[in-house]
N, CA, C and O atoms as a Maestro MAE file, in Angstrom:
{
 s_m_m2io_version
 :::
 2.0.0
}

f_m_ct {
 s_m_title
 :::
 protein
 m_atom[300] {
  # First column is atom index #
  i_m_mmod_type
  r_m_x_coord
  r_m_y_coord
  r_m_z_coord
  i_m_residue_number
  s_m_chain_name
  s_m_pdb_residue_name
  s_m_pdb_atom_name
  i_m_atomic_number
  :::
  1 25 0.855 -1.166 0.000 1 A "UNK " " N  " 7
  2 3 0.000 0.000 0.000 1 A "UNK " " CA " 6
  3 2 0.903 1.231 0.000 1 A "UNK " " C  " 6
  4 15 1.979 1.177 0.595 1 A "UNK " " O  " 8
  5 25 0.507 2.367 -0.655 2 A "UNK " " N  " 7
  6 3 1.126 3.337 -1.129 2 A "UNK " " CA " 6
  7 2 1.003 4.352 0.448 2 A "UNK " " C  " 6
  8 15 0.151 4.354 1.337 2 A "UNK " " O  " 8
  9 25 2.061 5.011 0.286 3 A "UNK " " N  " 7
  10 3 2.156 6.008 1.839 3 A "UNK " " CA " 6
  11 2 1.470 6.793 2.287 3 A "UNK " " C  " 6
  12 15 1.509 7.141 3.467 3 A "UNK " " O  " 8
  13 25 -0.079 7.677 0.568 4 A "UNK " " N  " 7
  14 3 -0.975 8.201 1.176 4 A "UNK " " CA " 6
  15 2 -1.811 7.577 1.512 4 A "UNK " " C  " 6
  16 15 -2.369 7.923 2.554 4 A "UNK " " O  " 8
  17 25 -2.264 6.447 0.844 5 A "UNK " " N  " 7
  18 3 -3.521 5.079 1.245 5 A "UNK " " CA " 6
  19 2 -3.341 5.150 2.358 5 A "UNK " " C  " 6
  20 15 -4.172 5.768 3.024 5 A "UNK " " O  " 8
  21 25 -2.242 4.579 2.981 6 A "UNK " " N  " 7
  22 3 -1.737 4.163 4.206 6 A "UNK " " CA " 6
  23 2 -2.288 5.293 5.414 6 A "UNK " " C  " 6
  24 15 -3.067 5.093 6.345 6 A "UNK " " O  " 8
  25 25 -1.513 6.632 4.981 7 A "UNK " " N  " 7
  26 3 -1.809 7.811 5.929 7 A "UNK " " CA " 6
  27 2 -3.227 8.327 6.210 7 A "UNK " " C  " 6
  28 15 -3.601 8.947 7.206 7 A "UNK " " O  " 8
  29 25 -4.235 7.798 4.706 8 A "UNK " " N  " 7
  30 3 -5.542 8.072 5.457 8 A "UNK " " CA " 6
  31 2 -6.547 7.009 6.195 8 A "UNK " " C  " 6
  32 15 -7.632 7.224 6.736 8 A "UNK " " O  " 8
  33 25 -5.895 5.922 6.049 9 A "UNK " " N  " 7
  34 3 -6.438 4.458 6.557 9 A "UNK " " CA " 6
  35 2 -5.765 4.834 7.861 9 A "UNK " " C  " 6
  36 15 -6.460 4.536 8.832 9 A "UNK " " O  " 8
  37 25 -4.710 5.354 8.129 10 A "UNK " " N  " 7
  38 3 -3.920 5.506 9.805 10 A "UNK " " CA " 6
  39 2 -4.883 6.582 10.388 10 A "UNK " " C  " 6
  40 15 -5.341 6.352 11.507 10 A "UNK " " O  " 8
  41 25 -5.226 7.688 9.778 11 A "UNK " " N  " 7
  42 3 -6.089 8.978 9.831 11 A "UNK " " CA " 6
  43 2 -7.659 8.332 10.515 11 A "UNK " " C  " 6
  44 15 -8.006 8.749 11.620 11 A "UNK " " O  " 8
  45 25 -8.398 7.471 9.888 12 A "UNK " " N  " 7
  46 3 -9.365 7.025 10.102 12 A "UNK " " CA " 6
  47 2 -9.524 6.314 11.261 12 A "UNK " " C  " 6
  48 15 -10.466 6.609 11.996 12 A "UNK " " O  " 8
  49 25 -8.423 5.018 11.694 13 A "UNK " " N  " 7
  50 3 -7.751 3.890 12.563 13 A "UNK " " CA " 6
  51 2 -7.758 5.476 13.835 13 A "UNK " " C  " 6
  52 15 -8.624 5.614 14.699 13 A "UNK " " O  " 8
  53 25 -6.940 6.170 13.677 14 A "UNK " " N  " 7
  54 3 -6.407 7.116 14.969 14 A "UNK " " CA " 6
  55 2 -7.572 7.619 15.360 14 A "UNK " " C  " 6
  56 15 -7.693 7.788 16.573 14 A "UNK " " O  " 8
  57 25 -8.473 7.909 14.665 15 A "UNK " " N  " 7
  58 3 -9.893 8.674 14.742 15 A "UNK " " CA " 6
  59 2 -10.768 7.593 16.045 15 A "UNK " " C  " 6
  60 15 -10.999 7.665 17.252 15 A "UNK " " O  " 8
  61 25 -10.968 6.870 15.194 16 A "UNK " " N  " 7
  62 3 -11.474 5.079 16.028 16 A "UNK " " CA " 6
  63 2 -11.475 5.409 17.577 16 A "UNK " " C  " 6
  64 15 -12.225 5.657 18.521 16 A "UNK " " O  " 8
  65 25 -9.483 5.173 17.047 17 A "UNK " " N  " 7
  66 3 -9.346 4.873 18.440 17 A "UNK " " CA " 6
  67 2 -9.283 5.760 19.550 17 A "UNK " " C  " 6
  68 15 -9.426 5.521 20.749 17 A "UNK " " O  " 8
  69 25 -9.038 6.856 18.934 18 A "UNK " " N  " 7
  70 3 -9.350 8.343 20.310 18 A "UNK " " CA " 6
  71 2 -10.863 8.275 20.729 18 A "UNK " " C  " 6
  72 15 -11.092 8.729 21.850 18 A "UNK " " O  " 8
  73 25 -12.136 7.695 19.891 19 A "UNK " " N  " 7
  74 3 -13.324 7.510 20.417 19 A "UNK " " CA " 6
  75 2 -13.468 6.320 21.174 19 A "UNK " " C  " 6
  76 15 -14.438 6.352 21.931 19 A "UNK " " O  " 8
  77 25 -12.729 5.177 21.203 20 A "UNK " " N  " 7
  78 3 -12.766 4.101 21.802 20 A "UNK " " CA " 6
  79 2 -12.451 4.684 23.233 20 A "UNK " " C  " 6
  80 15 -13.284 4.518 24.124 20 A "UNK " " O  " 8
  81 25 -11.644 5.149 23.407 21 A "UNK " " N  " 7
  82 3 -10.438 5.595 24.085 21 A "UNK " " CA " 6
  83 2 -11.518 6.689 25.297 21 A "UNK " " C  " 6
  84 15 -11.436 6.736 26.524 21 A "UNK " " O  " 8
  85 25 -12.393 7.394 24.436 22 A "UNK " " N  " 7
  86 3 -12.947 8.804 25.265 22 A "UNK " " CA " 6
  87 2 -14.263 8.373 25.253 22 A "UNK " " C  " 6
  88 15 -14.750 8.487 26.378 22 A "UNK " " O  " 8
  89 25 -15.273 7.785 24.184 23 A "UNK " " N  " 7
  90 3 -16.285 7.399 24.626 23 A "UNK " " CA " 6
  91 2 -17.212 5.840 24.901 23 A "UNK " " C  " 6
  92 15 -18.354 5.612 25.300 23 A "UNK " " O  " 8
  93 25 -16.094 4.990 24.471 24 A "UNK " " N  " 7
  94 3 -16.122 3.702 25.280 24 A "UNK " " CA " 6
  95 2 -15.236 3.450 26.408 24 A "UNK " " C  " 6
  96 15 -15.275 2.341 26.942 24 A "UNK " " O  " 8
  97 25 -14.489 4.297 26.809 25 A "UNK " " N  " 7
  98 3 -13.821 4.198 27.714 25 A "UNK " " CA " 6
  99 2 -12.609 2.502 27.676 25 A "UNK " " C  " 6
  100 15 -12.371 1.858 28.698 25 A "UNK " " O  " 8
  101 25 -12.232 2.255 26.732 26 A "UNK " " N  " 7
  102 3 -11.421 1.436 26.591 26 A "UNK " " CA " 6
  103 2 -10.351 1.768 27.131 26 A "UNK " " C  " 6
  104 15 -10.083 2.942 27.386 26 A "UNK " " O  " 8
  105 25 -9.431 0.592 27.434 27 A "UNK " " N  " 7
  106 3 -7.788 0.761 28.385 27 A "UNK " " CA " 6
  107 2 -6.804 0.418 26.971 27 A "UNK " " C  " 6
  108 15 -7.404 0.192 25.920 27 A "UNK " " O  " 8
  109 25 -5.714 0.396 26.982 28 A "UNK " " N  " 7
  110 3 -4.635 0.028 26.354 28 A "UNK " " CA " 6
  111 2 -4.728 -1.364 25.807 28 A "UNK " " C  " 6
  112 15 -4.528 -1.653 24.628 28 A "UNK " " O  " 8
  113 25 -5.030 -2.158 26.712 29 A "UNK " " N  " 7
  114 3 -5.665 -3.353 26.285 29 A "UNK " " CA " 6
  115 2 -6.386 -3.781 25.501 29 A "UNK " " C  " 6
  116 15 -6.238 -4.684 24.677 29 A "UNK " " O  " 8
  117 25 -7.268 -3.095 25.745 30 A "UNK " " N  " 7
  118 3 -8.500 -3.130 24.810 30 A "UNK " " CA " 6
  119 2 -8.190 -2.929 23.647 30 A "UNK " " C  " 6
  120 15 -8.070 -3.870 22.863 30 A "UNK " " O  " 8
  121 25 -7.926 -1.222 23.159 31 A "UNK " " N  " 7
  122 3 -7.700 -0.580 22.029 31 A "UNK " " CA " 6
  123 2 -6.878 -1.563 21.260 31 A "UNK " " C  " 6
  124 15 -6.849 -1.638 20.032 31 A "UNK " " O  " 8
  125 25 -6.107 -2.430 22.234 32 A "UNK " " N  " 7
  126 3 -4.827 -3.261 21.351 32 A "UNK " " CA " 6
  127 2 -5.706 -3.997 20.667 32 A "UNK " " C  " 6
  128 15 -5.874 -3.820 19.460 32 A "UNK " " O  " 8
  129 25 -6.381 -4.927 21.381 33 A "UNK " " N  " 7
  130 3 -7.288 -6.025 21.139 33 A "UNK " " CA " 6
  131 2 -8.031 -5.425 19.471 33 A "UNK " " C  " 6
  132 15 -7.951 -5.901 18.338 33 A "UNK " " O  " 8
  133 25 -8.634 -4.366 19.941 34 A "UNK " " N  " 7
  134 3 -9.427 -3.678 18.673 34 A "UNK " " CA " 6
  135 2 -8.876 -3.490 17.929 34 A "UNK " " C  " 6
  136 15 -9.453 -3.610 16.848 34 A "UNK " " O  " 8
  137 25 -7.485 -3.091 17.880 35 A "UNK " " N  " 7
  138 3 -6.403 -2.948 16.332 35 A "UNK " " CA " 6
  139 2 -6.502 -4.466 16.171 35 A "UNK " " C  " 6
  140 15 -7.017 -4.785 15.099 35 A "UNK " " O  " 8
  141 25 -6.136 -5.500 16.970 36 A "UNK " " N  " 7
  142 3 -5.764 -6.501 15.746 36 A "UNK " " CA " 6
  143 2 -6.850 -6.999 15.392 36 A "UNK " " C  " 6
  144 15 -6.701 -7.578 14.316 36 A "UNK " " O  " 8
  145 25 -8.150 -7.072 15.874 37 A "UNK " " N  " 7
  146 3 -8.979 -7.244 14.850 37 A "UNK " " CA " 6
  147 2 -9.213 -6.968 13.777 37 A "UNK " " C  " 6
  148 15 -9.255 -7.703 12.790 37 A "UNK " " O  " 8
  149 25 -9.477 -5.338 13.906 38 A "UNK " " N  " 7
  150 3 -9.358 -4.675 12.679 38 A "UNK " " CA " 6
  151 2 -8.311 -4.741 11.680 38 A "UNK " " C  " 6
  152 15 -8.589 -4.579 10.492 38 A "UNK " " O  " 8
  153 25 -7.148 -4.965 12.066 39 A "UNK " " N  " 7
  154 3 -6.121 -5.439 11.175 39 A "UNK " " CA " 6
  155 2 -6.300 -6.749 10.887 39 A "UNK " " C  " 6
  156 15 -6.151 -7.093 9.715 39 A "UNK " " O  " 8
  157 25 -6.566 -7.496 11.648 40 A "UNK " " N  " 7
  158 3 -6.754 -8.727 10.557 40 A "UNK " " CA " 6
  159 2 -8.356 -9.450 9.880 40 A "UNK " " C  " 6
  160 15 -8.658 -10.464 9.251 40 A "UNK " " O  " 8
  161 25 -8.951 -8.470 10.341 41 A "UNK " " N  " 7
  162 3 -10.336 -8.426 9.735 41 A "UNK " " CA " 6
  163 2 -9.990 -8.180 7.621 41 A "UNK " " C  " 6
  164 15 -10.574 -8.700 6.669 41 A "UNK " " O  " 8
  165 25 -9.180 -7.489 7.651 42 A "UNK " " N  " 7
  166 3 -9.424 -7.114 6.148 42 A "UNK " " CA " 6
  167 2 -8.400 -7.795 5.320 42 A "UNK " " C  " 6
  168 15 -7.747 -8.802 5.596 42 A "UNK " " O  " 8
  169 25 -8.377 -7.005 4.175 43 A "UNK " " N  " 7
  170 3 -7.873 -7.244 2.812 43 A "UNK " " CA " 6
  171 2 -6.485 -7.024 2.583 43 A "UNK " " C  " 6
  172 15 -5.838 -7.630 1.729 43 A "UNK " " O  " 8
  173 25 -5.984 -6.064 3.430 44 A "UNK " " N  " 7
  174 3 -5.010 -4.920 3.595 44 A "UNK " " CA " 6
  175 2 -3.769 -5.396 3.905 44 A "UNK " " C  " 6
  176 15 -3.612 -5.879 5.026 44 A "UNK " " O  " 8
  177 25 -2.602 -5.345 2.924 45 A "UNK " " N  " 7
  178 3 -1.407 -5.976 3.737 45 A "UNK " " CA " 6
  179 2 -0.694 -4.378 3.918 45 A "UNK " " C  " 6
  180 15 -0.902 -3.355 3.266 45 A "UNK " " O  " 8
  181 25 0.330 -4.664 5.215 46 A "UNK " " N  " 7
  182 3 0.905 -3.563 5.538 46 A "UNK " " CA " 6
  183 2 2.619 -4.052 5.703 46 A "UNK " " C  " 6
  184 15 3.180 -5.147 5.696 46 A "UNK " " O  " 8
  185 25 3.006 -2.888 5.822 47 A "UNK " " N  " 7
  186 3 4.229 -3.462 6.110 47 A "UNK " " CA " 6
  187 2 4.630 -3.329 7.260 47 A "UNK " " C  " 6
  188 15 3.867 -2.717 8.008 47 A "UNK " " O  " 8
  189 25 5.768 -3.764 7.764 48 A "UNK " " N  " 7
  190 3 5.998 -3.692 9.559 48 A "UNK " " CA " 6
  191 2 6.196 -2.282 9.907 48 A "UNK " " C  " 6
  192 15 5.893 -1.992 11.065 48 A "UNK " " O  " 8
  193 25 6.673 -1.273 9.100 49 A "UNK " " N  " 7
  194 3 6.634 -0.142 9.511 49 A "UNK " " CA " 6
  195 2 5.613 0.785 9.820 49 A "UNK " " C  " 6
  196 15 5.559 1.728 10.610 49 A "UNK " " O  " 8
  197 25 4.398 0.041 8.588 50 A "UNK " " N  " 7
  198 3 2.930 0.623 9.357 50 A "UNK " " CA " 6
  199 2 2.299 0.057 10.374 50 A "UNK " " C  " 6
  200 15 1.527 0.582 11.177 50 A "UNK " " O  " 8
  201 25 2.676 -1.082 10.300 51 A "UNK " " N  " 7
  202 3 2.233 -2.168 11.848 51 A "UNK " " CA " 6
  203 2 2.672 -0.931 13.207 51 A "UNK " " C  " 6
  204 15 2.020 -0.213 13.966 51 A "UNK " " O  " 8
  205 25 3.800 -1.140 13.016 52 A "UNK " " N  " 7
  206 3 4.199 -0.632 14.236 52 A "UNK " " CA " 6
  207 2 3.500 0.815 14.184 52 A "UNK " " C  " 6
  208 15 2.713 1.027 15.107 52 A "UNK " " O  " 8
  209 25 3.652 1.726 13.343 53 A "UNK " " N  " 7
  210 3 3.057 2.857 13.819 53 A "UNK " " CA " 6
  211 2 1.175 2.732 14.081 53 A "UNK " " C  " 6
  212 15 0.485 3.527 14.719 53 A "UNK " " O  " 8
  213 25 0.797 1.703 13.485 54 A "UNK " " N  " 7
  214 3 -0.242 1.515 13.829 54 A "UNK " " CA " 6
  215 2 -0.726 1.172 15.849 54 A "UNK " " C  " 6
  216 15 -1.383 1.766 16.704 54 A "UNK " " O  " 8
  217 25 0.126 -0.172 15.766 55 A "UNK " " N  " 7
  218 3 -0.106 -0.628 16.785 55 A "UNK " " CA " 6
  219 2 0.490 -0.138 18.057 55 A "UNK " " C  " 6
  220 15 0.374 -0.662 19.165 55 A "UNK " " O  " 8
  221 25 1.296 1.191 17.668 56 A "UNK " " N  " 7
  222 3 1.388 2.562 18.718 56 A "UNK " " CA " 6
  223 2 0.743 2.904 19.137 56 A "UNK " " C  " 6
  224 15 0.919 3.032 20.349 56 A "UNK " " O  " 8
  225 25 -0.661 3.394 18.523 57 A "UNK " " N  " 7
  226 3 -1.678 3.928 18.909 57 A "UNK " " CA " 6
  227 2 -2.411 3.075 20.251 57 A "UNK " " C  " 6
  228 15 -3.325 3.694 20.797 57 A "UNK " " O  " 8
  229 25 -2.178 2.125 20.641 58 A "UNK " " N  " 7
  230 3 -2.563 1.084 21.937 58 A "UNK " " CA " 6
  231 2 -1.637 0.890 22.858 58 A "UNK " " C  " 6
  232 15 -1.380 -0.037 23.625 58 A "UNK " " O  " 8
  233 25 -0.930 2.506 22.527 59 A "UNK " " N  " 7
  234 3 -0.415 2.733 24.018 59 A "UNK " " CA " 6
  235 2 -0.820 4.274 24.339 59 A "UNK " " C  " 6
  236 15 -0.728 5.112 23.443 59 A "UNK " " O  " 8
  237 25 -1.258 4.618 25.602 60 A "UNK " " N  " 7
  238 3 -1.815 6.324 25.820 60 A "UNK " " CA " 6
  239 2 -0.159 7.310 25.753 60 A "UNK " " C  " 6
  240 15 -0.053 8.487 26.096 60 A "UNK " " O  " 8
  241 25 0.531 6.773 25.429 61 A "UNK " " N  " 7
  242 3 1.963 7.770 25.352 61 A "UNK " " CA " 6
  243 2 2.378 7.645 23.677 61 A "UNK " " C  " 6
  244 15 3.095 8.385 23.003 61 A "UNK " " O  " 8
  245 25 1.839 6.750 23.403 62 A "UNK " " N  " 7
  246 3 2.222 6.600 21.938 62 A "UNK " " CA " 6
  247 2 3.369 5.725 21.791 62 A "UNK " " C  " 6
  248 15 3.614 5.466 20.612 62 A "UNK " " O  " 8
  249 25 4.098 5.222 22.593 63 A "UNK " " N  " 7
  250 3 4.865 4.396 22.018 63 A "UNK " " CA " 6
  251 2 4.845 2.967 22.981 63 A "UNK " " C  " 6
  252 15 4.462 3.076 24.145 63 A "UNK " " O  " 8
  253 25 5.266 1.639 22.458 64 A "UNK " " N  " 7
  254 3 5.510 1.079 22.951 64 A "UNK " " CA " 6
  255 2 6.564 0.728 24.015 64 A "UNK " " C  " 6
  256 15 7.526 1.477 23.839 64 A "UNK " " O  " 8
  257 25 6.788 -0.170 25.125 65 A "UNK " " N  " 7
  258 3 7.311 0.252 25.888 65 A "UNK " " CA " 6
  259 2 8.697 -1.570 25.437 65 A "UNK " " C  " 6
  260 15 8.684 -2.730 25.023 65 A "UNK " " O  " 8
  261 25 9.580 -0.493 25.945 66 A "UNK " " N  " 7
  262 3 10.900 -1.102 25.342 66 A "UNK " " CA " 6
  263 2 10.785 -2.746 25.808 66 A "UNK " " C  " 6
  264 15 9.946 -3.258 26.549 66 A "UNK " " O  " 8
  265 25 11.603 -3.196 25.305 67 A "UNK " " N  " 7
  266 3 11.792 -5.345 25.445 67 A "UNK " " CA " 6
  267 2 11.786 -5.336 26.500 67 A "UNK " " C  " 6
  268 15 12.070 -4.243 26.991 67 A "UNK " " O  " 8
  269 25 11.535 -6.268 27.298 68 A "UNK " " N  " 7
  270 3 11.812 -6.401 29.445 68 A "UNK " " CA " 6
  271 2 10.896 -5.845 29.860 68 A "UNK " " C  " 6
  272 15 10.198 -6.582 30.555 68 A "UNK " " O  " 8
  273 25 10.335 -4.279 29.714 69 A "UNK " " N  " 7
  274 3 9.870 -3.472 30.459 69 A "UNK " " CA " 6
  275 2 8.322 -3.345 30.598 69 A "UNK " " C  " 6
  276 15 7.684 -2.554 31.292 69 A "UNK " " O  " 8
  277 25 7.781 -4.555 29.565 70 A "UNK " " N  " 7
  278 3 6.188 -4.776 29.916 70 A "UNK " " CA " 6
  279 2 5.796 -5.153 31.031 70 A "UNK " " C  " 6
  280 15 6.479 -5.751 31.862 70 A "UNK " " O  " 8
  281 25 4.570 -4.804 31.141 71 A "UNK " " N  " 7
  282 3 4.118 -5.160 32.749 71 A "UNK " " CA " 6
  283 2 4.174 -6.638 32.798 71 A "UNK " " C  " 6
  284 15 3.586 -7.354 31.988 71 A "UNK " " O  " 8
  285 25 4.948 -7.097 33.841 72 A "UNK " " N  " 7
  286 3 4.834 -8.724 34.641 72 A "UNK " " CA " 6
  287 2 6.279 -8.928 34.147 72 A "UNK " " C  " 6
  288 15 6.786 -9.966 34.574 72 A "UNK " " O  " 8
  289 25 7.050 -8.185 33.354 73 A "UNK " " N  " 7
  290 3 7.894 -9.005 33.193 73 A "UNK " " CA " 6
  291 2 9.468 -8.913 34.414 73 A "UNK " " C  " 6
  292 15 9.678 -7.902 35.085 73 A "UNK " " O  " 8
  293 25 10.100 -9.769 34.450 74 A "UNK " " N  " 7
  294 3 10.790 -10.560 35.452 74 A "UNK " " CA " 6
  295 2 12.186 -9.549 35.057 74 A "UNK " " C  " 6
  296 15 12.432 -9.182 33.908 74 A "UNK " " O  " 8
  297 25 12.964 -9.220 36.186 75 A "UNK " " N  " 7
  298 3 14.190 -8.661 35.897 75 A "UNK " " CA " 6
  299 2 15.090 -9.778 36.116 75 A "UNK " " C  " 6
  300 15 16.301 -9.638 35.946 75 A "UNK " " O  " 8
  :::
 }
 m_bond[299] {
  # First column is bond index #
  i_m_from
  i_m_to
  i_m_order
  :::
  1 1 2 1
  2 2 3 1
  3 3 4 2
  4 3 5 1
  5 5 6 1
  6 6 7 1
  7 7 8 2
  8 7 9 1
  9 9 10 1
  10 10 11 1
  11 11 12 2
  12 11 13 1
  13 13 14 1
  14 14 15 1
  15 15 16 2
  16 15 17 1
  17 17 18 1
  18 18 19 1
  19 19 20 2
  20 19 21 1
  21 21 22 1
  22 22 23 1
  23 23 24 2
  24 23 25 1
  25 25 26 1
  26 26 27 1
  27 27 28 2
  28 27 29 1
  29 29 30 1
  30 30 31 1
  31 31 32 2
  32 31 33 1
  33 33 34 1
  34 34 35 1
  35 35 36 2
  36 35 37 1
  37 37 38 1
  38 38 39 1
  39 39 40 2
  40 39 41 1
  41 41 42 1
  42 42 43 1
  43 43 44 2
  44 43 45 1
  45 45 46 1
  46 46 47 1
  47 47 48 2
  48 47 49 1
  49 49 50 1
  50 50 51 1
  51 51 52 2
  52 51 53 1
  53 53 54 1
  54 54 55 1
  55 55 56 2
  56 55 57 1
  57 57 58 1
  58 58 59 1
  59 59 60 2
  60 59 61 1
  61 61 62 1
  62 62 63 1
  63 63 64 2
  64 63 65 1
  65 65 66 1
  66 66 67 1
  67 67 68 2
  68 67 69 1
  69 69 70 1
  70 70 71 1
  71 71 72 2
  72 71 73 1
  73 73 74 1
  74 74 75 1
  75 75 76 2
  76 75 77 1
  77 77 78 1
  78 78 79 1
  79 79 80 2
  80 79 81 1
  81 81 82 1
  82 82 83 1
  83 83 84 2
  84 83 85 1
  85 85 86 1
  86 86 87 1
  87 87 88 2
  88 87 89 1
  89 89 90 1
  90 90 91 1
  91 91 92 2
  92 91 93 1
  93 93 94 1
  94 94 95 1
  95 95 96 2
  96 95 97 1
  97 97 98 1
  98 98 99 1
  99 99 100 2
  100 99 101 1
  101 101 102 1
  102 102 103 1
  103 103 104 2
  104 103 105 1
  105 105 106 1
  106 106 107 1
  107 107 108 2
  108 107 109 1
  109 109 110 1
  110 110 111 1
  111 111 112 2
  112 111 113 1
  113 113 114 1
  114 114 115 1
  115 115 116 2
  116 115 117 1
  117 117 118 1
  118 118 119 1
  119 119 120 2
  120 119 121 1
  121 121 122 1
  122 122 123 1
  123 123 124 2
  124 123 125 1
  125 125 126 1
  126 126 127 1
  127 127 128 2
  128 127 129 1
  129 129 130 1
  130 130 131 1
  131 131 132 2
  132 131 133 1
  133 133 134 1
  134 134 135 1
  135 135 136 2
  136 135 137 1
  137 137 138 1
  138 138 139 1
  139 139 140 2
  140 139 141 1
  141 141 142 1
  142 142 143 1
  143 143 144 2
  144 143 145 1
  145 145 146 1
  146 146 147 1
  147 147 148 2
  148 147 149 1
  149 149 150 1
  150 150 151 1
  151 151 152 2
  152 151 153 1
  153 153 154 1
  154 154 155 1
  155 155 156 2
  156 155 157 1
  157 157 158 1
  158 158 159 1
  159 159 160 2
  160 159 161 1
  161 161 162 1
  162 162 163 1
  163 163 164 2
  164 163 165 1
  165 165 166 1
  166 166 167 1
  167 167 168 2
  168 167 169 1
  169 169 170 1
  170 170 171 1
  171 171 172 2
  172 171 173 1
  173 173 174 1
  174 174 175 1
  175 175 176 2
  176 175 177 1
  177 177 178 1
  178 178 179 1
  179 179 180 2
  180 179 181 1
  181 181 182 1
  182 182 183 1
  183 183 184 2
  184 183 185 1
  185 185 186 1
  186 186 187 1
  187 187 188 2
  188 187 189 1
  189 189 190 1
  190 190 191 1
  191 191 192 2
  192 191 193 1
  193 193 194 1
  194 194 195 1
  195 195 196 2
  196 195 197 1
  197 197 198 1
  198 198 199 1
  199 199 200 2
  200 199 201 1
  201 201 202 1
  202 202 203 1
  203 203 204 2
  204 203 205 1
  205 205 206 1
  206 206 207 1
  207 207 208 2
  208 207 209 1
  209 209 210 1
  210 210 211 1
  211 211 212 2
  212 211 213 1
  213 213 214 1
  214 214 215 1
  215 215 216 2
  216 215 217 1
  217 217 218 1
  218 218 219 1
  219 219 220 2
  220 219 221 1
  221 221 222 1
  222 222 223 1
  223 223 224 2
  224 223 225 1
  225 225 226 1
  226 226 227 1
  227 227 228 2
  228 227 229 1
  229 229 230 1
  230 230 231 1
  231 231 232 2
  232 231 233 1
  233 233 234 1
  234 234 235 1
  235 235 236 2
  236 235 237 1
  237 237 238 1
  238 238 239 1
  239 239 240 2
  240 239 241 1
  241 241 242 1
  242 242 243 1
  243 243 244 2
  244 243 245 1
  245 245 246 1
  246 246 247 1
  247 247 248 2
  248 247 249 1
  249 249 250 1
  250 250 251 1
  251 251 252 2
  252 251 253 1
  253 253 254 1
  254 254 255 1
  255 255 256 2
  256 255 257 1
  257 257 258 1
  258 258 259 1
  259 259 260 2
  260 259 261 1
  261 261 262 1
  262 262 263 1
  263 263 264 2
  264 263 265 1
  265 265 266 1
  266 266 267 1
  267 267 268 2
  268 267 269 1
  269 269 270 1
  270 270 271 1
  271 271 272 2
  272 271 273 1
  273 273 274 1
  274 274 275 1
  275 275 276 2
  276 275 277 1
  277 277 278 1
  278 278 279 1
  279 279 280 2
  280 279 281 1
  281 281 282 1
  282 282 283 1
  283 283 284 2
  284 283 285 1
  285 285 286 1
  286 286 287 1
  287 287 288 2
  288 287 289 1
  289 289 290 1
  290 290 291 1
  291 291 292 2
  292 291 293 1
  293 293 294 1
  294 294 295 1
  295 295 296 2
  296 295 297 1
  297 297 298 1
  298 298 299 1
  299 299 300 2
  :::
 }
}
């Protein structure tokens, strides 16, 4: 998929999820849950670079949180 396809399919996806977010009151969790549906609900291949900026959006800081440092994990 071409980089503007992409940017207004991300445009739409970000839209989603700020309403998930403010008027379903979804957690991080959730929203995650709801991207990969929606991502693998369709037609649409992406590449890992839109993955990831996609699946940013299912964190409230915007980014994911570095290797080790997810919650539960063991030092």
């Amino acid at each position: 998929m071409n980089n503007a396809e992409f940017e207004k399919i991300y445009a739409e996806i970000a839209e989603k999820v700020r309403s998930l977010r403010e008027t379903e009151e979804y957690d991080n969790d959730g929203v995650r849950c709801w991207l990969i549906g929606y991502i693998t609900s369709g037609t649409r291949s992406y590449t890992s670079k839109q993955l990831e900026k996609i699946f940013s959006l299912g964190f409230e800081n915007g980014k994911a949180p570095e290797a080790g440092k997810q919650s539960g994990a063991q030092k």
